[in-house]
C-alpha positions in Angstrom: -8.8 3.3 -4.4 -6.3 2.3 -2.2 -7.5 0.1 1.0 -6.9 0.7 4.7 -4.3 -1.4 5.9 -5.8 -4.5 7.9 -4.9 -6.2 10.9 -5.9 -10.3 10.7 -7.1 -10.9 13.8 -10.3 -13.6 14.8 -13.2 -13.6 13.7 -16.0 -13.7 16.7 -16.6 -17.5 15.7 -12.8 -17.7 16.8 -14.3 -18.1 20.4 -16.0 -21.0 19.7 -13.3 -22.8 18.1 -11.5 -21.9 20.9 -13.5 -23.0 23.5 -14.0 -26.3 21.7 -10.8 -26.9 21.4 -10.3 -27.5 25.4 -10.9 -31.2 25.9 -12.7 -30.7 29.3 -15.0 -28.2 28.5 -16.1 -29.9 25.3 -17.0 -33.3 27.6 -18.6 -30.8 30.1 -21.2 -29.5 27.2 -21.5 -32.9 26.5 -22.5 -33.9 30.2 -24.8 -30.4 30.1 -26.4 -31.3 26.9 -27.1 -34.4 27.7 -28.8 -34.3 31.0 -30.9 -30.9 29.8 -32.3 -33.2 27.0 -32.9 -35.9 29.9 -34.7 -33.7 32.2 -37.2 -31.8 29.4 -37.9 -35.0 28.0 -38.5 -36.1 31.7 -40.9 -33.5 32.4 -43.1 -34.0 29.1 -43.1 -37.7 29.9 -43.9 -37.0 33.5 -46.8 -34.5 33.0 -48.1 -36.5 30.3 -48.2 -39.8 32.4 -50.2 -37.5 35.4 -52.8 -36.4 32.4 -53.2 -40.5 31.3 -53.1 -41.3 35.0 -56.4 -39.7 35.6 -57.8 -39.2 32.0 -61.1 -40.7 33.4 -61.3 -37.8 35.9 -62.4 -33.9 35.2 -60.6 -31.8 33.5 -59.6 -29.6 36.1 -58.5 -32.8 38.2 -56.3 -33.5 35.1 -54.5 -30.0 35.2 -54.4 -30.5 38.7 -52.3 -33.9 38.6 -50.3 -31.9 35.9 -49.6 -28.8 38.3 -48.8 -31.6 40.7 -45.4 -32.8 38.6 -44.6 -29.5 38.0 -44.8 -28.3 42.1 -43.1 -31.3 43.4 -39.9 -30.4 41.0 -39.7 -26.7 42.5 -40.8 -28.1 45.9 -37.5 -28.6 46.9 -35.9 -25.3 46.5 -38.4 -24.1 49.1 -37.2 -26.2 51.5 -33.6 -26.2 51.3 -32.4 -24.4 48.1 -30.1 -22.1 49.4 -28.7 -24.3 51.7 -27.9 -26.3 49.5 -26.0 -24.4 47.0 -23.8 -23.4 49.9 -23.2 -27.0 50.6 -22.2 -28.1 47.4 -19.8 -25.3 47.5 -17.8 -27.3 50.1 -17.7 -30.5 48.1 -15.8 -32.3 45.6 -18.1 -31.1 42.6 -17.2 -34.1 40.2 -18.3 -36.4 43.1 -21.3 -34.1 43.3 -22.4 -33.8 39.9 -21.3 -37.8 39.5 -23.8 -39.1 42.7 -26.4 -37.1 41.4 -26.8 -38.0 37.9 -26.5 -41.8 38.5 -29.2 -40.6 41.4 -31.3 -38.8 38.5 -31.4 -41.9 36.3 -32.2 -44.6 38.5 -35.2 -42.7 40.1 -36.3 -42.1 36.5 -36.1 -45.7 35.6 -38.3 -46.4 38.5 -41.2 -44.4 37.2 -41.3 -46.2 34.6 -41.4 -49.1 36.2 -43.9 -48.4 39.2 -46.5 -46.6 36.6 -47.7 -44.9 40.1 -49.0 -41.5 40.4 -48.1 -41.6 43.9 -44.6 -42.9 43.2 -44.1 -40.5 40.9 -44.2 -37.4 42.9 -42.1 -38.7 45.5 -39.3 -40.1 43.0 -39.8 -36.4 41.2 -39.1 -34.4 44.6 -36.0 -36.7 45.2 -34.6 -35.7 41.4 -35.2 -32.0 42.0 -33.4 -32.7 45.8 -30.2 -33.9 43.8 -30.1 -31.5 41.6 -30.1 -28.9 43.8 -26.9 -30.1 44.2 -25.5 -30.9 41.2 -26.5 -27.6 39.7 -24.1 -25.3 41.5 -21.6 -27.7 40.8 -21.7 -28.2 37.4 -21.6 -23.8 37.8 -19.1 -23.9 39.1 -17.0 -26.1 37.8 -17.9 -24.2 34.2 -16.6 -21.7 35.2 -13.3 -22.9 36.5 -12.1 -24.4 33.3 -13.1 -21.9 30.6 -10.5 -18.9 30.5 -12.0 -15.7 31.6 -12.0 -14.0 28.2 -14.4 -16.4 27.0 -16.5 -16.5 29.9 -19.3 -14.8 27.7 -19.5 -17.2 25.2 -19.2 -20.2 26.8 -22.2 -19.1 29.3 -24.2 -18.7 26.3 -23.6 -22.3 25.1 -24.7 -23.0 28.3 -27.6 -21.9 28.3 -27.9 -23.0 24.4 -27.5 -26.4 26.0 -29.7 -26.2 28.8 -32.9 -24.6 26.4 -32.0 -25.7 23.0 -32.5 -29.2 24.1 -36.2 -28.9 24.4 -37.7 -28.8 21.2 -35.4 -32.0 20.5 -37.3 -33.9 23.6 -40.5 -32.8 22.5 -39.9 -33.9 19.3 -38.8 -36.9 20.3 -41.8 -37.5 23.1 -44.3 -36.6 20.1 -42.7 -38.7 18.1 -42.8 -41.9 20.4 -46.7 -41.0 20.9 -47.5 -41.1 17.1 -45.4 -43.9 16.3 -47.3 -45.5 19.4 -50.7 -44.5 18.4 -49.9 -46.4 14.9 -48.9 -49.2 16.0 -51.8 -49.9 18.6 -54.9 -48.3 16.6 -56.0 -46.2 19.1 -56.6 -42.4 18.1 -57.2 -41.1 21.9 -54.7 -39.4 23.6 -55.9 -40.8 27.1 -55.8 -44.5 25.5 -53.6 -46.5 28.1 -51.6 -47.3 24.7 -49.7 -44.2 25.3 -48.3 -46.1 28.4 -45.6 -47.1 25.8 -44.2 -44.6 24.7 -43.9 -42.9 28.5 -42.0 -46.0 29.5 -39.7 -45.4 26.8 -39.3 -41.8 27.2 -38.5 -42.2 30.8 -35.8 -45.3 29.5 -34.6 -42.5 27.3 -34.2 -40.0 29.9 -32.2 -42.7 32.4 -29.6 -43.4 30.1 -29.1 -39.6 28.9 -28.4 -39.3 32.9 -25.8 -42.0 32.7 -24.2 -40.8 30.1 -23.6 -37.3 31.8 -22.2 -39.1 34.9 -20.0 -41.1 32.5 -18.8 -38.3 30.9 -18.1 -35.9 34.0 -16.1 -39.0 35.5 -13.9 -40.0 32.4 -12.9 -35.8 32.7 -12.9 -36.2 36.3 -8.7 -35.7 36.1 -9.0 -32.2 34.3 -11.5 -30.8 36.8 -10.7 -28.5 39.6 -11.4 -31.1 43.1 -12.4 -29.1 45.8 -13.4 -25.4 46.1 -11.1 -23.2 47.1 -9.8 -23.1 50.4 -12.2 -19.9 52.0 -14.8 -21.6 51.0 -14.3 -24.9 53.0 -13.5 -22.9 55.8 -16.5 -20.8 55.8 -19.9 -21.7 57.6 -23.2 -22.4 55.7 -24.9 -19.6 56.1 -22.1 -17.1 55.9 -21.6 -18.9 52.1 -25.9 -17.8 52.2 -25.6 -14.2 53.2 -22.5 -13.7 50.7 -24.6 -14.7 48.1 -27.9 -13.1 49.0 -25.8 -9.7 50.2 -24.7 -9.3 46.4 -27.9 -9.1 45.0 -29.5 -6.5 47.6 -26.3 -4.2 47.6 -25.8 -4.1 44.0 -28.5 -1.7 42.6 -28.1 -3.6 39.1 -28.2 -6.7 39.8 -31.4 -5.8 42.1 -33.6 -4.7 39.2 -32.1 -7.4 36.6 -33.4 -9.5 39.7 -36.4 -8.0 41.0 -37.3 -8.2 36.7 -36.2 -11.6 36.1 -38.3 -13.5 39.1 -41.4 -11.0 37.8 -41.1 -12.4 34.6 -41.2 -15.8 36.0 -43.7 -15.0 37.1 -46.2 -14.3 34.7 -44.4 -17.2 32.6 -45.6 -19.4 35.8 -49.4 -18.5 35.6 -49.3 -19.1 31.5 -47.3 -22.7 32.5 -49.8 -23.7 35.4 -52.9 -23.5 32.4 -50.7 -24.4 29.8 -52.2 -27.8 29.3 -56.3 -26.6 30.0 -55.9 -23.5 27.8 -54.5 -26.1 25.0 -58.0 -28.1 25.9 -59.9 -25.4 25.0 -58.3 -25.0 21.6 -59.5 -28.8 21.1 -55.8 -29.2 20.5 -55.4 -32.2 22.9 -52.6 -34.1 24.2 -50.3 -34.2 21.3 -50.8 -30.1 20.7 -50.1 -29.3 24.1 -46.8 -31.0 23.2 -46.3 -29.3 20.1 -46.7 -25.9 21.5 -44.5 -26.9 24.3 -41.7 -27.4 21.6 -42.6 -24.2 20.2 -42.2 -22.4 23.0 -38.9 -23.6 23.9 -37.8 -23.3 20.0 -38.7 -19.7 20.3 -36.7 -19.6 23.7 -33.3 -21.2 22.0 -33.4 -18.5 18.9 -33.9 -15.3 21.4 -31.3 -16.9 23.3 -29.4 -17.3 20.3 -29.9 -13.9 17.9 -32.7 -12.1 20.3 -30.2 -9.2 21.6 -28.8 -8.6 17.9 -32.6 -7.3 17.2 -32.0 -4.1 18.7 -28.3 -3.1 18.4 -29.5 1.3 18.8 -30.2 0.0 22.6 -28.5 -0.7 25.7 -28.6 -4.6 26.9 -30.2 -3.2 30.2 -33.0 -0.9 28.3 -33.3 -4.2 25.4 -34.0 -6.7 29.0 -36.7 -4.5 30.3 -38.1 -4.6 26.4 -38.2 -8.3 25.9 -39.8 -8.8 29.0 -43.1 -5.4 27.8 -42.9 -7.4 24.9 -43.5 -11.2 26.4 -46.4 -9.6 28.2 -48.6 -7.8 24.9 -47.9 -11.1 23.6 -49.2 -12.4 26.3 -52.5 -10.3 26.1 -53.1 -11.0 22.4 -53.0 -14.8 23.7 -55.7 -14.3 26.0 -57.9 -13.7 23.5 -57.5 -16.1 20.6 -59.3 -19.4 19.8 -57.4 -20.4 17.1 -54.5 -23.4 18.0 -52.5 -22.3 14.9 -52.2 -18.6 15.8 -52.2 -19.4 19.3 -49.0 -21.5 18.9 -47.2 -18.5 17.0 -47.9 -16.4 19.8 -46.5 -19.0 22.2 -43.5 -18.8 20.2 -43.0 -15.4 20.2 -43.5 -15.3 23.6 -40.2 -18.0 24.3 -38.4 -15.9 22.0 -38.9 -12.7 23.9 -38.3 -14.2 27.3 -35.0 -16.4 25.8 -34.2 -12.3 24.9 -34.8 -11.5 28.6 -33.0 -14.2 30.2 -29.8 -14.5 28.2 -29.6 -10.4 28.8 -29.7 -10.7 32.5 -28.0 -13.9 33.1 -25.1 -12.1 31.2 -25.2 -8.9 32.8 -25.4 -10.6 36.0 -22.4 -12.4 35.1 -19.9 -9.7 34.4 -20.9 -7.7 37.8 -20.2 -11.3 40.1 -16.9 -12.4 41.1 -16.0 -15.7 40.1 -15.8 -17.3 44.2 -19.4 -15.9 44.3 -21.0 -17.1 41.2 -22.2 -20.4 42.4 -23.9 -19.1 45.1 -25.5 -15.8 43.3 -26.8 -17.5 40.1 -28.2 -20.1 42.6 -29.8 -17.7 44.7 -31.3 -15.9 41.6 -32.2 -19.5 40.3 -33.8 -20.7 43.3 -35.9 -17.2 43.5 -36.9 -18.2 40.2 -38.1 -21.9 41.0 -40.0 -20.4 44.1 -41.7 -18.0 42.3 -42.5 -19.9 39.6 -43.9 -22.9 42.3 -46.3 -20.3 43.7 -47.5 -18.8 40.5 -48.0 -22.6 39.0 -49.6 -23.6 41.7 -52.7 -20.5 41.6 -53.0 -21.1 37.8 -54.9 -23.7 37.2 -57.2 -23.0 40.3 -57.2 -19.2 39.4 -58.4 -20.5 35.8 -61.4 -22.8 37.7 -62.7 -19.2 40.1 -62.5 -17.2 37.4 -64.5 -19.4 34.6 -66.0 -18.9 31.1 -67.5 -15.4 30.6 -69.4 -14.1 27.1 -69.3 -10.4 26.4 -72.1 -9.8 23.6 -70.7 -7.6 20.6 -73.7 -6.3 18.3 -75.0 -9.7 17.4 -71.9 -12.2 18.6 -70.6 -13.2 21.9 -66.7 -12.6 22.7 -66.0 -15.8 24.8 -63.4 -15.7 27.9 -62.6 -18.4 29.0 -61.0 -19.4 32.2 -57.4 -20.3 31.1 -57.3 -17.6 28.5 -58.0 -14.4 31.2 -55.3 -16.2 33.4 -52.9 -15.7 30.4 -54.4 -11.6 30.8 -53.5 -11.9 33.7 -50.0 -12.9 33.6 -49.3 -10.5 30.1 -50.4 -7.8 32.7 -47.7 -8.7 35.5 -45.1 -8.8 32.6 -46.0 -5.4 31.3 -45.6 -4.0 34.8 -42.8 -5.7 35.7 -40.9 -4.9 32.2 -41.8 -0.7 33.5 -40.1 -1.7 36.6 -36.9 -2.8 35.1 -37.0 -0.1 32.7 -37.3 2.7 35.3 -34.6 1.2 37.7 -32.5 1.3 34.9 -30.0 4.5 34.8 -29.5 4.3 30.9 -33.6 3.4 30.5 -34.8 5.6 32.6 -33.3 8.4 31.2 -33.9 7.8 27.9 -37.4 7.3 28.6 -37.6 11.2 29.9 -36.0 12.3 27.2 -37.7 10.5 24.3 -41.0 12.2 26.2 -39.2 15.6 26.1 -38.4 15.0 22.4 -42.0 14.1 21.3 -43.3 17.2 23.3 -41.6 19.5 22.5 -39.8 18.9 18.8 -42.6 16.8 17.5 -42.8 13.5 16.1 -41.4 14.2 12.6 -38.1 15.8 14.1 -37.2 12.9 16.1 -35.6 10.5 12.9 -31.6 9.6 13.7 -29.6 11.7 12.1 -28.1 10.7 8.5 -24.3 10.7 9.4 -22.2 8.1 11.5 -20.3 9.0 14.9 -17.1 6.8 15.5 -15.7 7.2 18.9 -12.3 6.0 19.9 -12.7 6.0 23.9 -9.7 4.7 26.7 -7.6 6.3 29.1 -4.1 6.2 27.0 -4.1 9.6 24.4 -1.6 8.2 22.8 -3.9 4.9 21.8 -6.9 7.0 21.4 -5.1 9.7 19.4 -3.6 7.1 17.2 -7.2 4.5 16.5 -8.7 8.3 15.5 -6.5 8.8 12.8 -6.6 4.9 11.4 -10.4 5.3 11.6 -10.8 9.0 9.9 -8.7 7.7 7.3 -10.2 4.4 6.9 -13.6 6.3 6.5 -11.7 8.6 3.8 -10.6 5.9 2.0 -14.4 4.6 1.0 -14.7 8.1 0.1 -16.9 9.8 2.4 -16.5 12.8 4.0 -15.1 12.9 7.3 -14.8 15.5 10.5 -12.1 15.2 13.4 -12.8 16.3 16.6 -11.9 15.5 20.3 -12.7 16.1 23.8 -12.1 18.4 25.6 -12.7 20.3 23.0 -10.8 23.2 21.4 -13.2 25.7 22.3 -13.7 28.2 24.9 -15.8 26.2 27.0 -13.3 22.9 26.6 -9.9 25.1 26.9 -11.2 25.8 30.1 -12.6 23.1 31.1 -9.2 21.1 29.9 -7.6 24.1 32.5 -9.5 22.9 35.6 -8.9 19.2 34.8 -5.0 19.3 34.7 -3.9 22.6 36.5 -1.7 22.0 39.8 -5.5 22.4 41.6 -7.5 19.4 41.4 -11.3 19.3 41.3 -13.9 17.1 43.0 -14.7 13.9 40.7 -18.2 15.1 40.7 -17.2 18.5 39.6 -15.0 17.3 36.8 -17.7 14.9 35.0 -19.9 17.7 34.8 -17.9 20.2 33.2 -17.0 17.5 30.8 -20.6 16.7 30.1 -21.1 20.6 29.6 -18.1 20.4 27.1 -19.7 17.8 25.6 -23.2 19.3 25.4 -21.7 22.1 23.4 -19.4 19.9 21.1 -22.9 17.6 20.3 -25.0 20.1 19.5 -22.5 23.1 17.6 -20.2 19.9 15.6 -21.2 16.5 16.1 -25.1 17.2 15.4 -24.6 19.3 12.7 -22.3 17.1 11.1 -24.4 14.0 11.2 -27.4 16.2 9.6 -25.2 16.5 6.9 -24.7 13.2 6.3 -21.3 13.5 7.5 -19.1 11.0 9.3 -17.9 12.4 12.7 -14.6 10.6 14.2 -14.2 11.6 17.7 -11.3 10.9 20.0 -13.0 10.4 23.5 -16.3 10.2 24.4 -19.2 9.5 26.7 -17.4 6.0 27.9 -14.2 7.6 28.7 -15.9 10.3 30.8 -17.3 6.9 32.9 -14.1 5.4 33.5 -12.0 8.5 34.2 -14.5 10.6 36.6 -16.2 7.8 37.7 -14.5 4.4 37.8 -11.2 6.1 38.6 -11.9 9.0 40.8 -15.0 7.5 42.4 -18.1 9.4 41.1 -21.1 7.7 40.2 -21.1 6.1 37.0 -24.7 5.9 36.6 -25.0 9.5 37.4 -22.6 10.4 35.2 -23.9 8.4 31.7 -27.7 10.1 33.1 -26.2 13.6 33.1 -24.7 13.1 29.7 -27.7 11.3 28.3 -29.6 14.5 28.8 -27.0 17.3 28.3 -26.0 15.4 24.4 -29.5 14.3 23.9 -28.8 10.8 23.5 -26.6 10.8 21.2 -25.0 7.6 21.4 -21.6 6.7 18.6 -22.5 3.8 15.5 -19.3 2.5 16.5 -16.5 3.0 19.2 -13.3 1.4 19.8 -12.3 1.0 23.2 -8.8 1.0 23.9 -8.2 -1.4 26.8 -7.0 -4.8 27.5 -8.5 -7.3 27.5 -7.3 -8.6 31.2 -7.3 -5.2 32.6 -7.8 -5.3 36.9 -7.6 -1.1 37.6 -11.4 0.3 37.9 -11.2 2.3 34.8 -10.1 -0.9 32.4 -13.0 -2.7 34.3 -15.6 -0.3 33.3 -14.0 0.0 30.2 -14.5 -3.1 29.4 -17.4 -4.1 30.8 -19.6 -1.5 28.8 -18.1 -2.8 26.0 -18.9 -6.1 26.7 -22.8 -5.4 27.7 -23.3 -3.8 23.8 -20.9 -5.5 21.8 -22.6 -4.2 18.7 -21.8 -0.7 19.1 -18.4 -1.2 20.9 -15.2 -3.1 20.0 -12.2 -3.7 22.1 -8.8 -3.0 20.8 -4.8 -3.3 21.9 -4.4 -0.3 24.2 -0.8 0.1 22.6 0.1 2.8 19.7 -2.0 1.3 16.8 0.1 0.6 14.0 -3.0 -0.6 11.9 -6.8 -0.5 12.1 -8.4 -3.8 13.5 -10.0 -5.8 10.3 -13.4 -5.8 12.7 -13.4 -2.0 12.6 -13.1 -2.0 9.0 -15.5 -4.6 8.5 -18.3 -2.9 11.0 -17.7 0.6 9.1 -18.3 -1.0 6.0 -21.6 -2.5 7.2 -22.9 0.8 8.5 -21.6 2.7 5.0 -23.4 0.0 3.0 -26.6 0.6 5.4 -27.0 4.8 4.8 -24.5 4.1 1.8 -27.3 6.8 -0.4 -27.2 9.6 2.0 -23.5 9.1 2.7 -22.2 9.3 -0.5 -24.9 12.5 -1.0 -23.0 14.3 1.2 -19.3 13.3 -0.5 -21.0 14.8 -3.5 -22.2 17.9 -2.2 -19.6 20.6 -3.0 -18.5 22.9 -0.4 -15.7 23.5 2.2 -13.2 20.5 2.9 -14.0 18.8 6.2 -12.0 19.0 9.0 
C-alpha cells in the first residue's frame, strides 16, 4: 500500500527547542526558576518557624501564627496592588526586577538571623511589597522577548517554573528537618533543634534570590529598557482602568475571572486549615510538609498533561470541569481520617486546579493584547491574592466556631471535626463556582441543554459517539480548503477505510439556495446568513454526516462549524458565541475528530484571528496549516489520523469490509 505523501515539518517539541535556543529567554527561565524555588521554599520555612515560634502555645494559636505568614504576604496587594502594577509599567523593568530580588534576599537573610516572630512579619510584608513590583515586570518583559508564535508555550514554562518548583522546596525543607532531627536526637517537631534547618532554608532561599538578580543583570543588554512610549506618558490610574476595563467588558474573560478568584477561593479556606486539619490526622510537622509537596506535585502535572485528559471538550467547558472536580474532591476530604488517603486526595485536588489555572491563564492570554498584559494578568493576580487573604484569614477561625461534632451511625459515631467541615465548606464554593463558569460559558452552556435534551428524550443507551471519524478542513480560501479535503480523503483511503466527501454549502436543495442568498448581487444581514448556514448544516449532519459515522464511515468535509464563525461572525460582525450556540443545537453537537484550519499563522484580519484562536484553545482537535494550495498533507495530519484509526481501528475496518455501494 502506497503511503500518503508527507510534509516534514516540526514536531510540537520543536517549540521548545526553539524557545530555548534564544539566549535571553533561557537566562529569564533561569531567573524565574530560581526565585519560584526561593519563595516556596521561603514560605515553608516561614510558616514552619511561626509553628516552632509558639509550639508551647494552643493549637489554634499555632495556626493562627501560621495564618499570620500567610496574610502578611497577600497583605500588600490590598493596599496597593494595582497601583503598583501600573507603576512598574513606567519603569526600566531590569532595574525593577534587579532592586527587588537583591531586596528579596537580604530581607530573607535577616529572618534568619533575627529568629523573631515579630520581625518576621514585617520583613515578610516588605518581600510581598517588592514583588508587587517585580512581578509585572518580569511579565512583561516575558513577553517581549519570546516571538508571538510561541507565546503559548513559553507561558506554560512559566508557569512550569513558577509551580513545579514546589515540590523541589519541600523536598528540600523536609529534607533539612530529617537530616536535622538525626543529627540532634530529638524526635519532636516543635524541638528548638529544628531552628537549624530554618536558618538554612532561609540561607538557601537568599542566595536563589541573588542568583535571579545576577542572572536578569548579566542579560540586562538583550532586554527591552523602558516600556513603550504610551505607557510612560499615561497616568496611573488610566494604566488601572485599562486594565480593570478589559476584564468587565470582555464577557470571557469575566467568567474565566469571576471562576478563577472563586476557585481561590475555596483553595484559600482548605490553605488557612491546612496545617490543623494535618494535626488531626496525627501527621505533624513533617506531614503537613509532605502533603504540601503533594499538593503542588499534583498542581505541576495538571499544569503539565491536565488539559490532554479530556481532548472531546472545549478548553472553556474542560476549565469549569477541573474546577466541579477540585470541589467533590474536596468533599471526599472532609470526611476522611486517614493521612495516607487524605494526602491522595490533596493531590488530586492540585492536579485539578493546575487543570483550571493553566486553562484560564491561557485563554486569558490569547484574548489580551500584548501593551495590556502586564496590567490584566496583574489585576486578575492581585484579585487572586485578595481573595485568597480573606478566605485564609476566616479558615482557621471558621475551623475553631464550628468545632468537633459526632453524628452516631447504628452503633459508631461519624466524627467532624473542625478543619475537616471547613474543607466541606470550601468543596461546596468550588462546586458552585465550577456551575458558574460552566453556564457563562457559550460552548458549556449549550452543551449542557442539549446533553439534558439527549438523556430525555433519546435515552441513555442512544447517546454513545458515533463509530465513524469527521475530518473538517475549515478557512476562508476554497482553494486551500478544497485542496487539504482531497489530501485528507485520500490519505484516509490510503489506510484503507472507507471514506465520504462532502462540503458546505451543500449540494442540496436547502444549500443550493442557501449558497444563492449568500453570493447573489443582494447581500443578506450577517445574522441572517449564519443561520441559513446552520440550517444547511442541520440537514447535512443529520441526512450525511450522522449517518455516515453510524456506519463506521470516515466523513471528510470541506468547511465547517469554524468557518461559519469566522465568516458570519468575525468578518461580517455577528455574534460568534451566538453563532457556535445556534449550531451546537441545530447539528446536535456534533463536533469534527480532526480539522485542519487553513490560516496563517501571523494572520491580523478578524476572520484569521478567530481562525486561529479556536484553534489554538483545542489544539487536540484542530491543527493549523499553510493557507496556500496544499501540495502535500502536513505529516501531523497524517500522524493524528493514524492515532484516531488505531483508536476505533475494529469498527473502522468493519465498515471497509462491509460490501455495498462505493462511497462518495
Amino acid at each position: 500500500m502506497a503511503e500518503p505523501a508527507i510534509e516534514r515539518r516540526p514536531r510540537r517539541e520543536s517549540a521548545l527547542l526553539a524557545l530555548f535556543r534564544i539566549r535571553v529567554f533561557r537566562r529569564m527561565w533561569a531567573a524565574i526558576a530560581f526565585s519560584s524555588l526561593g519563595d516556596w521554599l521561603g514560605l515553608l520555612a516561614n510558616t514552619a518557624l511561626a509553628q516552632q515560634l509558639t509550639h508551647h502555645q494552643s493549637v489554634a494559636a499555632q495556626g493562627a501564627a501560621i495564618s499570620g505568614v500567610l496574610l502578611v504576604r497577600l497583605a500588600p496587594d490590598l493596599l496597593f496592588g494595582a497601583v503598583a502594577a501600573a507603576i512598574a509599567d513606567k519603569l526600566d523593568r531590569r532595574k525593577t526586577v534587579i532592586a527587588g530580588e537583591v531586596a528579596a534576599a537580604l530581607l530573607y537573610a535577616s529572618i534568619a538571623i533575627g529568629y523573631n516572630l515579630v520581625w518576621l512579619y514585617i520583613a515578610q510584608f516588605a518581600i510581598e511589597a517588592a514583588g508587587l513590583f517585580t512581578q509585572p515586570a518580569k511579565q512583561v518583559i516575558w513577553v517581549a522577548i519570546v516571538p508571538k508564535k510561541l507565546l503559548a508555550t513559553a507561558n506554560q514554562i512559566s508557569l512550569m517554573s513558577v509551580y513545579g518548583t514546589v515540590p523541589v522546596a519541600a523536598a528540600v525543607f523536609a529534607l533539612l528537618s530529617s537530616v536535622d532531627r538525626v543529627i540532634s536526637g530529638e524526635s519532636t517537631a516543635t524541638s528548638s533543634s529544628v531552628n537549624t534547618a530554618i536558618v538554612i532554608a532561609l540561607l538557601l532561599n537568599t542566595v536563589t534570590f541573588l542568583v535571579s538578580a545576577t542572572t536578569v543583570f548579566v542579560s540586562r543588554d538583550d532586554i527591552p529598557v523602558v516600556p513603550a512610549q504610551r505607557e510612560q506618558e499615561q497616568g496611573i490610574f488610566t494604566l488601572i482602568r485599562e486594565g480593570v476595563g478589559f476584564v468587565r467588558s470582555h464577557p470571557l474573560i469575566r467568567g474565566l475571572y469571576i471562576g478563577i478568584i472563586g476557585a481561590f477561593g475555596a483553595g484559600g479556606l482548605t490553605v488557612g486549615v491546612a496545617q490543623l486539619w494535618v494535626l488531626t490526622l496525627s501527621a505533624g510537622a513533617a506531614g503537613y510538609s509532605v502533603m504540601f509537596g503533594a499538593v503542588f506535585t499534583g498542581l505541576a502535572v495538571g499544569l503539565l498533561i491536565g488539559p490532554r485528559m479530556l481532548p472531546a471538550f472545549s478548553r472553556s467547558r474542560v476549565f469549569g470541569l477541573s474546577i466541579g472536580a477540585a470541589g467533590v474532591t474536596l468533599l471526599i476530604s472532609s470526611l476522611i481520617h486517614d493521612y495516607i488517603l487524605a494526602l491522595v486526595l490533596a493531590t488530586l485536588v492540585g492536579f485539578f486546579a493546575g487543570m483550571a489555572w493553566i486553562i484560564g491563564y491561557t485563554l486569558i492570554g490569547h484574548e489580551v493584547e500584548d501593551r495590556l498584559r502586564g496590567r490584566t494578568f496583574a489585576f486578575v493576580i492581585s484579585s487572586v491574592r485578595m481573595m485568597l487573604l480573606a478566605t485564609i484569614a476566616v479558615g482557621p477561625v471558621l475551623a475553631g466556631l464550628i468545632g468537633t461534632h459526632a453524628l452516631k451511625v447504628g452503633h459508631s459515631y461519624l466524627v467532624f471535626t473542625g478543619p475537616g467541615l471547613t474543607l466541606l465548606l470550601g468543596g461546596v464554593i468550588a462546586l458552585l463556582v465550577s456551575f458558574y463558569a460552566t453556564a457563562r460559558s457559550g460552548r458549556a452552556r449549550t452543551r449542557w441543554r442539549d446533553v439534558l435534551r439527549r438523556r430525555l428524550l433519546r435515552g441513555i443507551g442512544r447517546d454513545a459517539a458515533p463509530a465513524g471519524l469527521l475530518l473538517t478542513v475549515e478557512g476562508m480560501d476554497r482553494r486551500a480548503t478544497a485542496g487539504y479535503a482531497v489530501l485528507l480523503a485520500d490519505a484516509a483511503r490510503e489506510l484503507g477505510l472507507v471514506v465520504v466527501e462532502t462540503s458546505e454549502p451543500t449540494d442540496s436543495p436547502v444549500g443550493r439556495r442557501v449558497a444563492e442568498l449568500l453570493t447573489g448581487e443582494s447581500s443578506v444581514e450577517p445574522e441572517t446568513a449564519a443561520l441559513l448556514s446552520a440550517a444547511d448544516r442541520a440537514e447535512h449532519v443529520a441526512t450525511v454526516i450522522r449517518p455516515a459515522l453510524e456506519r463506521g464511515e470516515v466523513v471528510v468535509c470541506e468547511r465547517f462549524v469554524l468557518t461559519s464563525l469566522a465568516a458570519h461572525g468575525a468578518e461580517r460582525g455577528a455574534d460568534v458565541e451566538h453563532i457556535r450556540g445556534v449550531n451546537d443545537w441545530s447539528t446536535d453537537a456534533t463536533t469534527p475528530d480532526l480539522a485542519l484550519v487553513a490560516v496563517d499563522a501571523d494572520a491580523l484580519d478578524p476572520a484569521g484571528q478567530t481562525l486561529r484562536n479556536e484553534a489554538e484553545m483545542d489544539p487536540d482537535r484542530y491543527l493549523l496549516c499553510d493557507p496556500g494550495v496544499p501540495g502535500v498533507l502536513p505529516g501531523a495530519a497524517i500522524t493524528r489520523l493514524m492515532r484516531l484509526v488505531d483508536a476505533r481501528g475494529a469498527v473502522l475496518a468493519e465498515a471497509a469490509a462491509r460490501p455495498g455501494e462505493p462511497a462518495v
